[in-house]
C-alpha positions in Angstrom: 31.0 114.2 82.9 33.9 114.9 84.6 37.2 115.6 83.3 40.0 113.2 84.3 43.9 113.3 84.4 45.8 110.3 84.5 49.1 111.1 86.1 51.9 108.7 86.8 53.9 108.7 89.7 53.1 109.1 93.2 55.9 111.2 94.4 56.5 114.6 95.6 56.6 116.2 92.5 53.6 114.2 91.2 51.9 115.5 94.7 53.0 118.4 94.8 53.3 120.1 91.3 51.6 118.7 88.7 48.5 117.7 90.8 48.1 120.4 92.3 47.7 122.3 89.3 45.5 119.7 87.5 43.3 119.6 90.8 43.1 123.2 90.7 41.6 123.5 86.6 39.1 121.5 87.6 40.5 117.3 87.0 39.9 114.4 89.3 43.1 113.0 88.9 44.1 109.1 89.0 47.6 108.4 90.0 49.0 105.8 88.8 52.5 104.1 90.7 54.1 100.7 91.2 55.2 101.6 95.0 52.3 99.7 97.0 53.0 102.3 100.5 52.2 105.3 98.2 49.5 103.7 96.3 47.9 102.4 99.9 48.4 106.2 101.3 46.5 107.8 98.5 43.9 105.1 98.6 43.1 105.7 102.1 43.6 109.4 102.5 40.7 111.8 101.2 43.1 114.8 101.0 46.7 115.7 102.0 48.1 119.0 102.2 50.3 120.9 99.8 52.5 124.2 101.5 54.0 126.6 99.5 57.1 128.2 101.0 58.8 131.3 100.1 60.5 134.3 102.0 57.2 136.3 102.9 55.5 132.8 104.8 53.2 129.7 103.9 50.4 129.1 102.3 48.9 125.4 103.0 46.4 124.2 99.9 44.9 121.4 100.2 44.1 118.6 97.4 41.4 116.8 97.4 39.5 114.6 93.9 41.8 111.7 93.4 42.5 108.2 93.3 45.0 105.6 92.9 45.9 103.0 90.7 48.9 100.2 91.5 49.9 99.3 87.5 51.7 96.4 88.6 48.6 94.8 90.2 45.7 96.5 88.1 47.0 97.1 84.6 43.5 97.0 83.0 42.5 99.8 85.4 45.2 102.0 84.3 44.5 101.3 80.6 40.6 101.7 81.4 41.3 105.0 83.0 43.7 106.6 80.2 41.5 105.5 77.4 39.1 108.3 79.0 41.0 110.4 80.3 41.9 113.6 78.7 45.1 113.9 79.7 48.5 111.8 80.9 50.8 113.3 82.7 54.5 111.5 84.3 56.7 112.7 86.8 59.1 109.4 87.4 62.5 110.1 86.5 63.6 109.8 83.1 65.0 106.8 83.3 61.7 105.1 84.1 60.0 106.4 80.9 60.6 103.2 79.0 58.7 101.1 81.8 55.0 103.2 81.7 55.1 103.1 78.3 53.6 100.2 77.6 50.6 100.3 79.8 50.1 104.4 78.0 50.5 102.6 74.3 48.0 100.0 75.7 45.8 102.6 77.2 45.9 104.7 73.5 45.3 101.7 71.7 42.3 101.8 73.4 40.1 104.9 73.1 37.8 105.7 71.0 37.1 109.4 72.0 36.7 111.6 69.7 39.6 113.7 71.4 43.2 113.1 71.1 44.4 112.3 74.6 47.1 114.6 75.4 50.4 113.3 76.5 53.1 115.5 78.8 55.7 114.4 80.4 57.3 116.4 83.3 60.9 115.4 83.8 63.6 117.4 84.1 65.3 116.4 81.0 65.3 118.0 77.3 62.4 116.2 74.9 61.2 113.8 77.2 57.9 113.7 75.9 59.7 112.9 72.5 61.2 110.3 74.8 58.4 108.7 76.4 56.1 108.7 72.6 59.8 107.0 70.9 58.9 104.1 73.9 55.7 104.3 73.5 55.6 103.4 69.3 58.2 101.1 70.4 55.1 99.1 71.8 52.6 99.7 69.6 51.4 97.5 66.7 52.7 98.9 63.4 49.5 98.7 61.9 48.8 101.4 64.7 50.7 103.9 64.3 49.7 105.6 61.3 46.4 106.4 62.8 48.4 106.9 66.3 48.1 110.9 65.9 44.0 110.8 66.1 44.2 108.7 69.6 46.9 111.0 71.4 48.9 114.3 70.8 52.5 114.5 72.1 53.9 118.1 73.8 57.3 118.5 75.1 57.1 120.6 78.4 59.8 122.2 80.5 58.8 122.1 84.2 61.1 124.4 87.2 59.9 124.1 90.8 62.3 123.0 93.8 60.8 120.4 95.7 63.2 119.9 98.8 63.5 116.7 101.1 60.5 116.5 103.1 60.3 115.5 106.7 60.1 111.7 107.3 56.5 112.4 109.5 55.1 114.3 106.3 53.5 111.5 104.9 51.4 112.7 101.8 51.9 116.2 102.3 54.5 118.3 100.7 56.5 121.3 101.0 57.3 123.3 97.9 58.7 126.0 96.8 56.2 128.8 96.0 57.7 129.9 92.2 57.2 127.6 89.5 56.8 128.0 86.0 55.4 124.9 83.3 56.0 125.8 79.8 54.2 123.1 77.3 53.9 123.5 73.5 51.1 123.6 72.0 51.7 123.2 68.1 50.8 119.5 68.4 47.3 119.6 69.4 46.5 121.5 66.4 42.8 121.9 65.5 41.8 120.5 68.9 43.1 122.9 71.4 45.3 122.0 74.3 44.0 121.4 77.9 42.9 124.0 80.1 45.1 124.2 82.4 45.6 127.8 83.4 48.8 127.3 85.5 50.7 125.9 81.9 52.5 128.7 79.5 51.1 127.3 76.5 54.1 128.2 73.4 55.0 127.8 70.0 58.6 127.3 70.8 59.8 125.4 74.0 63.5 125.2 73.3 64.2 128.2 74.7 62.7 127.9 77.6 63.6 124.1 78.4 67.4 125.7 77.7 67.1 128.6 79.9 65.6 126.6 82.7 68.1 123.4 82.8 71.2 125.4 82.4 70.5 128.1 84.5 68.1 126.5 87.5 69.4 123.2 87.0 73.0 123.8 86.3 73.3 126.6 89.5 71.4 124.0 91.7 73.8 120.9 91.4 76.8 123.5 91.0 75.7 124.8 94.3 75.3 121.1 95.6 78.4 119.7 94.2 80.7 122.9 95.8 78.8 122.8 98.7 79.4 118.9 99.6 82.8 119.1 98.7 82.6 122.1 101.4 81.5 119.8 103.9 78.2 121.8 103.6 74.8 120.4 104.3 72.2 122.3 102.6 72.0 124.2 99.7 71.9 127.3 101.9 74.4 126.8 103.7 76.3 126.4 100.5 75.6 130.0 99.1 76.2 131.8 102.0 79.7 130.8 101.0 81.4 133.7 99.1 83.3 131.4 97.0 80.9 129.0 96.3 78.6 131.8 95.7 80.9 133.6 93.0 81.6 130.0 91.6 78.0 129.9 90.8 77.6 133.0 88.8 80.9 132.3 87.2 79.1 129.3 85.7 75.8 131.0 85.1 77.6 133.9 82.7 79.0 131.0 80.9 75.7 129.8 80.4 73.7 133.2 80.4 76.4 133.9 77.3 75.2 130.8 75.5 71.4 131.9 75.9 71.8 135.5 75.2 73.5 134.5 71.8 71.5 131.4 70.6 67.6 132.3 71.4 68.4 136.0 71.6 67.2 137.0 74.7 68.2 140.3 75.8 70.8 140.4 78.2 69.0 142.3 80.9 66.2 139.8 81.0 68.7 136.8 81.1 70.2 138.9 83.8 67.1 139.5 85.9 66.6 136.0 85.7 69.9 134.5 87.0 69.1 137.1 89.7 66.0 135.1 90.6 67.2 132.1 90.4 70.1 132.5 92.7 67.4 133.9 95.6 66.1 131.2 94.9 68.3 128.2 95.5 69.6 130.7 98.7 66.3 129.9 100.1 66.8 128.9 103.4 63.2 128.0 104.1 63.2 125.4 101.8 66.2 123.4 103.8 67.2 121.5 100.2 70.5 119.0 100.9 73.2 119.1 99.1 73.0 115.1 98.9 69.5 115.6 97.6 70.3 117.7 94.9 73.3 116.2 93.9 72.3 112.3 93.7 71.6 110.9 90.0 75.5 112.2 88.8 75.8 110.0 86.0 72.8 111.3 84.1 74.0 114.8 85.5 76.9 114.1 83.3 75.4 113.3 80.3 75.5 115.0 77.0 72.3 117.2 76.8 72.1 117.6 80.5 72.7 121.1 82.9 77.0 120.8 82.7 78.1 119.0 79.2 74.7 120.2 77.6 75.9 123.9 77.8 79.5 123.5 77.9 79.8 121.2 74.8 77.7 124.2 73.2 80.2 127.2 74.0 83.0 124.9 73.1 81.7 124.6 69.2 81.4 128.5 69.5 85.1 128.2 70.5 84.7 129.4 74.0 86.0 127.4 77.0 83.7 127.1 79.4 86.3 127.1 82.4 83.5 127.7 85.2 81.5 124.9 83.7 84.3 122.2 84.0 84.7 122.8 87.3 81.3 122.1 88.4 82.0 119.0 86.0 85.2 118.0 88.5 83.2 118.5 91.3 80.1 116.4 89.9 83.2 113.5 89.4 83.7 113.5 93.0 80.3 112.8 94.1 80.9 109.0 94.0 79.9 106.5 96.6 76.9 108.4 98.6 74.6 106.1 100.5 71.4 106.0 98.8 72.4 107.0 95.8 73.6 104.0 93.2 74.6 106.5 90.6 77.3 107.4 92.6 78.6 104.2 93.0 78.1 103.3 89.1 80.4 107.0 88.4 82.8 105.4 91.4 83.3 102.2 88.9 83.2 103.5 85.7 85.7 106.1 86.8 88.2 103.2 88.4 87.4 101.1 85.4 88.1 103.3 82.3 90.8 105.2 81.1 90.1 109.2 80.9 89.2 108.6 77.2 86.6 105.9 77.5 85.2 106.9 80.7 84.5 110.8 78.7 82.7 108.8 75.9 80.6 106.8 78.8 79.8 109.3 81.0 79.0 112.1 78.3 78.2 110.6 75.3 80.9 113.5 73.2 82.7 112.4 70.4 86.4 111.8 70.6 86.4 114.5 67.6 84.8 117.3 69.8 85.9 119.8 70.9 85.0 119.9 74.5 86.4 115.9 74.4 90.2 116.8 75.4 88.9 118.9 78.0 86.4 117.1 79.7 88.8 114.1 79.5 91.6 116.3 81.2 89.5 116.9 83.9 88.4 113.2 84.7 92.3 112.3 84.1 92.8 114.9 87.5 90.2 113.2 89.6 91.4 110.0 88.9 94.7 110.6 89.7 94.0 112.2 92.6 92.0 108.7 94.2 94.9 106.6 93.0 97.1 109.1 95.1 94.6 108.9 98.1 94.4 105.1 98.0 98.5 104.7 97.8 98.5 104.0 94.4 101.1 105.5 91.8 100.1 108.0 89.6 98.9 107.1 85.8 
């Protein structure tokens, strides 16, 4: 019988990362969307193409063994499909977790293989499979959830590939960056094994690698993005070939590298080597990443356990002050009204809305009693003054 992979969300990262790797060990894989134009693409295309880009050329793969589901239209499909499937997989944002939980819990509630069903979710965001199983006993029948752990196992995963903007004529295809690395744990599938999947890093402990990831890819990235707008800069590229935006970016990653070094104690030279990588990495000018495109979703970037506050609330309980780190911060405050991007119209608000105080406790989620709160505060006090200033407006 043939092993199947329910995987949620049509997009490019759903294309192009984790599908590619599911097709490749062997799954047919079922995606599963809400958004009827991707849903009617897959549906009517036997294959599309996925090209992996790096410095030394292309290489063009192409994915073939799939099918797609619309979960607005054909719920009992989807629940069907993941109460035989052997694995879920997401990649939708982590703001759309709560909204495919349901259908999953549904879907769960349902099997009656002998095989837990393994659960990952791929989002760039700390615990979001913790997330996405929270939602998911949120909808499930309390007389359910005891025996929940024998119909589905739960495993955090951290997930680092740069999937650029693609051309608008690209259709299904996708253009990717050739490095990746997909770290899952695999403590909670216990006596059952987890999925073969030979493209994961199966671990014991994902923290560190979930930490190392967001706040040195993650953080560099939008750091790079937010500097590089500001710049009047277009792509990410363009960005780092600046030598101050450049040197503003490792600033910021030995603030971070500092924090990794100390708390999971890797050695220097490796956290080194890989800041090195990384940095070649977003340079990439073959991948032609925007700054817009990296930079949208602002408010979330803000948040407490994401790439800026995340690390920089850290170092500031170890009594460091991560100076580098609130600059990207500033910048990240002045990506407000981009077209196509609500976030940057709800930071525009809350920003013109709130004072500094309130507007650090909504954006970030610190307490008033941290340590990093006067700070951050400070800084959202500077860019608000400085739009009252640019729109007439007296100072505070």
């Amino acid at each position: 019988m043939a092993k199947t992979a329910v995987h949620f969300g049509g997009g490019n990262i759903g294309r192009g990362f984790v599908a590619e790797f599911l097709h490749t060990a062997g799954y047919e894989v079922v995606f599963v969307d809400v958004m009827d134009s991707i849903i009617t693409s897959l549906q009517n295309t036997k294959s599309y193409q996925v090209t992996e880009v790096s410095e030394g050329g292309e290489v063009t793969k192409t994915i073939t063994n799939y099918r797609a589901i619309n979960s607005k239209t054909h719920e009992k499909d989807v629940i069907q499909e993941i109460a035989n499937a052997e694995i879920v997989t997401c990649a939708v944002g982590p703001n759309i977790l709560k909204f495919i939980a349901p259908v999953i819990s549904k879907g769960i509630d349902a099997r009656t293989v002998t095989k837990p069903l393994a659960v990952i979710a791929c989002e760039n965001m700390i615990g979001a499979t913790d997330s996405l199983h929270g939602f998911i006993k949120d909808n499930t029948d309390s007389t359910r959830l005891e025996t929940m752990e024998e119909r589905a196992r739960f495993a955090n995963s951290a997930i680092d590939r740069i999937v650029p903007a693609q051309a608008p004529n690209s259709g299904l295809n996708v253009r990717i960056e050739k490095f990746y690395e997909w770290v899952v744990e695999q403590t909670p599938f216990g006596e059952f094994g987890h999925p073969d999947i030979t493209a994961i890093h199966w671990v014991d402990n994902l923290e560190p690698y979930i930490e190392r990831k967001l706040f040195t890819v993650n953080t560099s990235h939008a750091t790079a993005a937010y500097y590089g707008r500001y710049a009047g800069k277009t792509t990410i590229a363009e960005a780092m070939k600046e030598p101050f935006i450049r040197n503003t970016v490792r600033e910021v990653l030995q603030e971070t590298s500092s924090l990794i070094v100390a708390k999971h104690g890797i050695s220097a030279k490796e956290q080194s080597d890989y800041v090195e990588t990384i940095i070649g990495r977003i340079s990439n000018p073959y991948l032609e990443d925007t700054v817009e495109r990296v930079g949208r979703a602002p408010v979330r970037k803000l948040s407490r356990k994401e790439r800026f506050i995340g690390p920089a609330s850290q170092l500031a309980e170890r009594g460091i002050c991560p100076d580098a780190l609130m600059g990207s911060v500033e910048m990240c405050l002045r990506f407000q009204n981009v077209e196509g991007d609500d976030e940057s119209f709800d930071l525009a608000t809350i920003l013109k809305e709130n004072s500094p105080a309130d507007a650090t406790v909504q954006l970030t989620g610190l307490e008033r009693n941290h340590p990093l709160f006067p700070t951050v505060s400070n800084v959202i006090f500077k860019v608000q003054s400085e739009a009252k200033e640019t729109a007439g407006q007296p100072r505070m």
